[in-house]
N, CA, C and O atoms as a GROMACS GRO file, in nm:
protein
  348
    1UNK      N    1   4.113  11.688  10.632
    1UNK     CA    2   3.992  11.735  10.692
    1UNK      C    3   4.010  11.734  10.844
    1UNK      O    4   4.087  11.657  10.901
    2UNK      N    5   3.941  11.818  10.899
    2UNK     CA    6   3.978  11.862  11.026
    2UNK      C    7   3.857  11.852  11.114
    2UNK      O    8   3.794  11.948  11.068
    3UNK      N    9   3.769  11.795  11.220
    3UNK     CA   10   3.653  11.848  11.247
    3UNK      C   11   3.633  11.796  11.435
    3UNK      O   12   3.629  11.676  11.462
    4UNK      N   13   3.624  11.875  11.515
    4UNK     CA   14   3.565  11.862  11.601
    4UNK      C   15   3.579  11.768  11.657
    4UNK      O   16   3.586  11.672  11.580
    5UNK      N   17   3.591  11.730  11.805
    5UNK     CA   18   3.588  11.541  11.863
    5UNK      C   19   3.459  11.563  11.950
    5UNK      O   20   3.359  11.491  11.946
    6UNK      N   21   3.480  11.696  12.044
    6UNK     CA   22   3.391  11.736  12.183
    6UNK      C   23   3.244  11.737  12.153
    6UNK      O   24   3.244  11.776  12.036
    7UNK      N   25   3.124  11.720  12.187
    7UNK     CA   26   3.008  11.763  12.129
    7UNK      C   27   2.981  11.897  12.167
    7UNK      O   28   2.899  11.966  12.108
    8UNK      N   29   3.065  11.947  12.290
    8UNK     CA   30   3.013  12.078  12.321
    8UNK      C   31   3.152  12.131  12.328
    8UNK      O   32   3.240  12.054  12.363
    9UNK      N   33   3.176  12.230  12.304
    9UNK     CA   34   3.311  12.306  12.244
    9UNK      C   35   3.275  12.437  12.160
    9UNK      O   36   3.170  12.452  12.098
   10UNK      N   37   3.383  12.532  12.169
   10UNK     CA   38   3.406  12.642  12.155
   10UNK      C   39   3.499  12.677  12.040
   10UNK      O   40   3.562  12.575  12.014
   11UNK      N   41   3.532  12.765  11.967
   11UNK     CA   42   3.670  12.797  11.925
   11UNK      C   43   3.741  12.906  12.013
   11UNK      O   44   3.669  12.985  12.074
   12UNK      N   45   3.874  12.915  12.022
   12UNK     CA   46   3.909  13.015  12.084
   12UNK      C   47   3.941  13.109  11.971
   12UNK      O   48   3.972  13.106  11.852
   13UNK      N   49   3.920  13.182  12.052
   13UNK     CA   50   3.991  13.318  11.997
   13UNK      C   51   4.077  13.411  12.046
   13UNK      O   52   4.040  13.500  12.122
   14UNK      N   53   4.262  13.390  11.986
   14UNK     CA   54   4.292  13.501  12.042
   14UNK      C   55   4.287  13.552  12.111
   14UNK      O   56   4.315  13.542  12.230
   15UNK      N   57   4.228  13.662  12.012
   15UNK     CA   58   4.228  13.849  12.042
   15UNK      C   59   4.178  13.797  12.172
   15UNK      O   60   4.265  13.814  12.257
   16UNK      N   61   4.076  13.741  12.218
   16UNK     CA   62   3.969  13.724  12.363
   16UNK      C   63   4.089  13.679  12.473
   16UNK      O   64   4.073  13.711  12.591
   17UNK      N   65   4.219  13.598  12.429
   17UNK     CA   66   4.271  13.568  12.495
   17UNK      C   67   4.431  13.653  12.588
   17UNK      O   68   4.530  13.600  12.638
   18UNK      N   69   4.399  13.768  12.579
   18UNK     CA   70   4.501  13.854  12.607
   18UNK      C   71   4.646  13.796  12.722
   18UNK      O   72   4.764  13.829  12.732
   19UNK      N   73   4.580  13.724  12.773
   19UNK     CA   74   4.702  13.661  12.857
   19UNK      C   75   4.812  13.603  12.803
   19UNK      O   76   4.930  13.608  12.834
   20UNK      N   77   4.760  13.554  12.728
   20UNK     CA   78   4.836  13.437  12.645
   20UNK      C   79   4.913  13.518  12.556
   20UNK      O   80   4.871  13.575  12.455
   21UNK      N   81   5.046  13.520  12.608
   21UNK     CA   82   5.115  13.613  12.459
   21UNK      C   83   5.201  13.526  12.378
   21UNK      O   84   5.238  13.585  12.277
   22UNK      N   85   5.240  13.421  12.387
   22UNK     CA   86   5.269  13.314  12.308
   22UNK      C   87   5.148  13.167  12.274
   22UNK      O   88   5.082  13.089  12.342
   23UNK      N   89   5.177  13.198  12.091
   23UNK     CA   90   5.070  13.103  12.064
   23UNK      C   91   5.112  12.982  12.095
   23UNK      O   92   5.038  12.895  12.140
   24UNK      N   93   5.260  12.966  12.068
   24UNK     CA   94   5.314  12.833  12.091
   24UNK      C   95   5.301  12.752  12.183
   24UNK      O   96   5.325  12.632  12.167
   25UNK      N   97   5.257  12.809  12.305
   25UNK     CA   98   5.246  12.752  12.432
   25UNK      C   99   5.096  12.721  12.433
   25UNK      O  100   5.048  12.650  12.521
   26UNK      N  101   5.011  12.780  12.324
   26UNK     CA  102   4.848  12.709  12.380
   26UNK      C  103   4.874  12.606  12.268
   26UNK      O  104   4.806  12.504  12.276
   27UNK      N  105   4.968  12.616  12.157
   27UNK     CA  106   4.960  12.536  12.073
   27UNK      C  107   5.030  12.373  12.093
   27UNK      O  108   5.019  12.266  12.034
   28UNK      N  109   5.116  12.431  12.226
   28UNK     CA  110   5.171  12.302  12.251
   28UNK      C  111   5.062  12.232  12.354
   28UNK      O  112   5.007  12.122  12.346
   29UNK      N  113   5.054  12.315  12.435
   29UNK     CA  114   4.940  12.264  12.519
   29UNK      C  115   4.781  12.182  12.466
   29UNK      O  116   4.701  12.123  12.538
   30UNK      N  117   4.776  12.202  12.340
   30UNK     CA  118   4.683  12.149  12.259
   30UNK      C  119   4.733  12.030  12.254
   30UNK      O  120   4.687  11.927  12.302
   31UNK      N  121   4.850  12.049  12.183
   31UNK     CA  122   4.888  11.878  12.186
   31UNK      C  123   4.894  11.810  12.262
   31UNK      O  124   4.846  11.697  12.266
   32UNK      N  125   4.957  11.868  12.341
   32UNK     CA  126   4.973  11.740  12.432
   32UNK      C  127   4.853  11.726  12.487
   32UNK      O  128   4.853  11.621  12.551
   33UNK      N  129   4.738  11.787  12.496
   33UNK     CA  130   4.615  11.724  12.524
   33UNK      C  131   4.569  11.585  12.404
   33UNK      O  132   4.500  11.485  12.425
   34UNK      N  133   4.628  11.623  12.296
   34UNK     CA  134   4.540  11.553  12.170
   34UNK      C  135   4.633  11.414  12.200
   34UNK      O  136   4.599  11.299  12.175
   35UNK      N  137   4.765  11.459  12.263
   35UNK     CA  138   4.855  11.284  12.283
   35UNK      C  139   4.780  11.274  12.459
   35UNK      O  140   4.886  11.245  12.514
   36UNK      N  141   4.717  11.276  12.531
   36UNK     CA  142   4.720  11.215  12.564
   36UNK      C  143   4.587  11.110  12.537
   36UNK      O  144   4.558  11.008  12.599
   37UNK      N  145   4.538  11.156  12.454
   37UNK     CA  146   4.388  11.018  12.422
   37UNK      C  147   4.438  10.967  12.311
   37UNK      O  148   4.355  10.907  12.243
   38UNK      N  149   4.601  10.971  12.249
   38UNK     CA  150   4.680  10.898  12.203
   38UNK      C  151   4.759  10.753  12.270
   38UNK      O  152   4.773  10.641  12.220
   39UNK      N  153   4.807  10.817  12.424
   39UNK     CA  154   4.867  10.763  12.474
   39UNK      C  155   4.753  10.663  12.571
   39UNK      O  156   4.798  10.579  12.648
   40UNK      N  157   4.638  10.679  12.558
   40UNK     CA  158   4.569  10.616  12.670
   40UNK      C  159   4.535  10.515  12.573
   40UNK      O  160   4.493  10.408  12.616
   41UNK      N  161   4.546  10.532  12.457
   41UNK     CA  162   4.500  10.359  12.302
   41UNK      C  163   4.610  10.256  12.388
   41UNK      O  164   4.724  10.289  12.419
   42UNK      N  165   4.559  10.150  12.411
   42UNK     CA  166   4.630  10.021  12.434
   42UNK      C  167   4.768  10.013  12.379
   42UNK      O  168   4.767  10.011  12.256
   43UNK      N  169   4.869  10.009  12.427
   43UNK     CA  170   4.998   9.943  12.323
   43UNK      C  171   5.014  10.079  12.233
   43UNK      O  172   5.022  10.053  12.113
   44UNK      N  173   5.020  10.202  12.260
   44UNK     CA  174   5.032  10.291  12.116
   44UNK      C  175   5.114  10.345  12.231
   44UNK      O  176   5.196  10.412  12.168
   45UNK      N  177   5.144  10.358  12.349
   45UNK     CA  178   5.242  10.440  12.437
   45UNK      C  179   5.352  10.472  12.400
   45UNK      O  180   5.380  10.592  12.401
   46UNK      N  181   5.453  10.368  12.353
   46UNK     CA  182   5.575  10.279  12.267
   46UNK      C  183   5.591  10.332  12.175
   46UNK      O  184   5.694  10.398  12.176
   47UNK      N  185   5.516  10.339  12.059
   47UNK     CA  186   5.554  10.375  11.935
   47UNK      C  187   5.561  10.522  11.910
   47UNK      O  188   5.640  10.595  11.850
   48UNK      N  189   5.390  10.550  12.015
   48UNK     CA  190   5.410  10.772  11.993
   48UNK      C  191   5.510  10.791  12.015
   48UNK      O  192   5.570  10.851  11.926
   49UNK      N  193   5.598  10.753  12.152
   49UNK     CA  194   5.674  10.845  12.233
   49UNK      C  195   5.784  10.779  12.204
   49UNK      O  196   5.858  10.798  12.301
   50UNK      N  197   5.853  10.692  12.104
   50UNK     CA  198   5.965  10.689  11.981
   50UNK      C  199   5.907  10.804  11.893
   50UNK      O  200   5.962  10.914  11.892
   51UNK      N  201   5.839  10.789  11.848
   51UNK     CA  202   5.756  10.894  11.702
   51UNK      C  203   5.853  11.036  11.698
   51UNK      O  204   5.939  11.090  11.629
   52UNK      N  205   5.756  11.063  11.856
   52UNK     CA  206   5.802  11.198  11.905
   52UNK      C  207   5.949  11.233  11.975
   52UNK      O  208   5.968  11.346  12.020
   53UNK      N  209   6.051  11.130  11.983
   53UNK     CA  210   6.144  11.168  12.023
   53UNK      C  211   6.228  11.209  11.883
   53UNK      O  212   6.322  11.288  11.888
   54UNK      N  213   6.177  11.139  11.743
   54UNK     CA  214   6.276  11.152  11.656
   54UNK      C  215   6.222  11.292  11.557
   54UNK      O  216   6.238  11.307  11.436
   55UNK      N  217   6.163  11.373  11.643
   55UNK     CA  218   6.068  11.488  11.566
   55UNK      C  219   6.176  11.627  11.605
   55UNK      O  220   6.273  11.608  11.677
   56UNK      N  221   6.154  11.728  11.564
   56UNK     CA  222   6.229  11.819  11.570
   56UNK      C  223   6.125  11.942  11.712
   56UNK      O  224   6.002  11.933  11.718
   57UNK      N  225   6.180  12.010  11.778
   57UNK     CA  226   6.095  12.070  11.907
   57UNK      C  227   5.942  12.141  11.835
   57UNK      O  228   5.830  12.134  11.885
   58UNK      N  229   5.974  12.199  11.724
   58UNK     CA  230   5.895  12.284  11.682
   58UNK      C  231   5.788  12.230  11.562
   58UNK      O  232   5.721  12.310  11.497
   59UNK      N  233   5.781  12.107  11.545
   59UNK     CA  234   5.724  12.026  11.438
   59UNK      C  235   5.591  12.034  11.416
   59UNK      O  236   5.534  12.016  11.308
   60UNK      N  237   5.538  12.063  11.530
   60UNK     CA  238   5.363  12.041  11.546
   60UNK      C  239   5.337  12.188  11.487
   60UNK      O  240   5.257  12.203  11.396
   61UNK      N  241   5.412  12.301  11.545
   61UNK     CA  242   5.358  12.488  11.516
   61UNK      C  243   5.411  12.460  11.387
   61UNK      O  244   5.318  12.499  11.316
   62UNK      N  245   5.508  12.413  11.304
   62UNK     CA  246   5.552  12.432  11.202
   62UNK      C  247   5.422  12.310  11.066
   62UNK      O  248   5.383  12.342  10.954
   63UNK      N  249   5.396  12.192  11.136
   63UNK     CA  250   5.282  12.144  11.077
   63UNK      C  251   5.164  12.202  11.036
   63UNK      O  252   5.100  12.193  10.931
   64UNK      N  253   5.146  12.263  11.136
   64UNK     CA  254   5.016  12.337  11.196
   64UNK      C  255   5.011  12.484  11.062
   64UNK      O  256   4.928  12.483  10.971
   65UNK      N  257   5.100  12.581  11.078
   65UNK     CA  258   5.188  12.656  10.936
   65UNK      C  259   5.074  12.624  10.830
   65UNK      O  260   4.961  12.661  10.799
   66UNK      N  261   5.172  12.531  10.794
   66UNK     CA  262   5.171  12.445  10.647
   66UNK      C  263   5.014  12.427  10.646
   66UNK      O  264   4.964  12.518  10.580
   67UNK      N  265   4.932  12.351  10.692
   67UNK     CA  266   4.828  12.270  10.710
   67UNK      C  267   4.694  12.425  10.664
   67UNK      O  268   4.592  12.436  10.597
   68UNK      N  269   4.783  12.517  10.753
   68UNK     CA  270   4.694  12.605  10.759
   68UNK      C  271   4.670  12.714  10.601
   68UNK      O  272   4.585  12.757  10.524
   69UNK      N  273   4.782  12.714  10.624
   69UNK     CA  274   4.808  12.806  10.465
   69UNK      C  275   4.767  12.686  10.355
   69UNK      O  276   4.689  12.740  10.277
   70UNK      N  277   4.782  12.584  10.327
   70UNK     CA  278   4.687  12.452  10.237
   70UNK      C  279   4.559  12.490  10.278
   70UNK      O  280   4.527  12.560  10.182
   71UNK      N  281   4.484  12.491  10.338
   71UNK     CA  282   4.356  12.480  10.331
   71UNK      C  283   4.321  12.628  10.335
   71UNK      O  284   4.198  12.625  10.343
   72UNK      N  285   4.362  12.777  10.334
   72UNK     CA  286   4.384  12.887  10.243
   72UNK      C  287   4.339  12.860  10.146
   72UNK      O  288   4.231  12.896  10.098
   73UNK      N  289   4.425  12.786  10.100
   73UNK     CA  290   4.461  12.807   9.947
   73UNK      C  291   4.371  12.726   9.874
   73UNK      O  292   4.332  12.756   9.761
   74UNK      N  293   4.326  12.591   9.955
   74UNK     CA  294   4.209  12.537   9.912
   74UNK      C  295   4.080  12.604   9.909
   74UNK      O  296   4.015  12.593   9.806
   75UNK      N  297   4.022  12.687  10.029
   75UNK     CA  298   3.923  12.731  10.033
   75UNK      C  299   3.949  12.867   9.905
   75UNK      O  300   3.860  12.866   9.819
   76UNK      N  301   4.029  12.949   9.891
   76UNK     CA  302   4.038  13.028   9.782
   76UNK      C  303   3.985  12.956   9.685
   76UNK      O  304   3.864  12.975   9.669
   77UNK      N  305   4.057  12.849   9.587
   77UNK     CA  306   4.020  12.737   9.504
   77UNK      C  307   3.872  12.707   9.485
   77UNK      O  308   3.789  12.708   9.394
   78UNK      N  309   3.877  12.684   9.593
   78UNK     CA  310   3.657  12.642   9.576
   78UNK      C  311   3.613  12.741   9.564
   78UNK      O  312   3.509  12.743   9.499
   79UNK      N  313   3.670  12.887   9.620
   79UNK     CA  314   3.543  13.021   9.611
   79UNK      C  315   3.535  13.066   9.479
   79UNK      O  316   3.441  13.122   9.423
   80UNK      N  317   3.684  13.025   9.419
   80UNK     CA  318   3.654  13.100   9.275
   80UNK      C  319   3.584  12.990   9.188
   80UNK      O  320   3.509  13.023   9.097
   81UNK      N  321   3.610  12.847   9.219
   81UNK     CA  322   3.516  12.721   9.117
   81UNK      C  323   3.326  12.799   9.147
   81UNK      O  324   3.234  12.828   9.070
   82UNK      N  325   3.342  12.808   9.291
   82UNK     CA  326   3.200  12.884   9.332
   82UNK      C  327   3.149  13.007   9.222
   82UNK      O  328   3.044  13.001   9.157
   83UNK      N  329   3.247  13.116   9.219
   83UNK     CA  330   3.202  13.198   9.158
   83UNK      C  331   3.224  13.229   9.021
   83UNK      O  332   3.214  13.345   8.979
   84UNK      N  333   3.261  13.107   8.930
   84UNK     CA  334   3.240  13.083   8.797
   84UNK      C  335   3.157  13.028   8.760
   84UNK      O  336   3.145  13.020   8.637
   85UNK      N  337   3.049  12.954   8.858
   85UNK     CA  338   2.923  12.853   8.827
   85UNK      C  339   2.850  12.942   8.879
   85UNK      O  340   2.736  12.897   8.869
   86UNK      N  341   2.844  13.077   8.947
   86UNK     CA  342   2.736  13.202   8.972
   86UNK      C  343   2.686  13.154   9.110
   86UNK      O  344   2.563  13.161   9.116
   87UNK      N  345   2.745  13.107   9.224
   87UNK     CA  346   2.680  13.034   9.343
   87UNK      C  347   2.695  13.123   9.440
   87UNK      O  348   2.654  13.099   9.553
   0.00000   0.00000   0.00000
């Protein structure tokens, strides 16, 4: 499950974002926003940044992939449980 941290926040979109011609780079840039209120937890400095040295460059876009096409395939799953109970 995935949901929100900010109370006020946006989704981006893309298409809106024409500058940006690589996703990888807002996608990395995500992260490393999300490590750094990783890295600011007491004592967790140490262990992320082992974590992340033994990770491969592309791990997070390639997580990210996976994660995304699963919950596809989940939401497909529920629409058809949905539309065998007539909802």
């Amino acid at each position: 499950m995935a949901r929100r941290l900010a109370p006020k926040n946006a989704k981006i979109d893309l298409a809106e974002l024409a500058d940006i011609k690589d996703e990888r780079r807002l996608l990395y840039a995500m992260g490393y926003e999300t490590a750094n209120v990783h890295l600011g937890t007491k004592g967790a400095a140490k262990a992320v940044l082992a974590d992340l040295d033994k990770r491969e460059e592309d791990w997070l876009y390639d997580a990210t992939k996976k994660m995304t096409k699963s919950t596809l395939a989940d939401q497909a799953d529920w629409k058809k449980h949905m539309d065998k109970q007539g909802q």
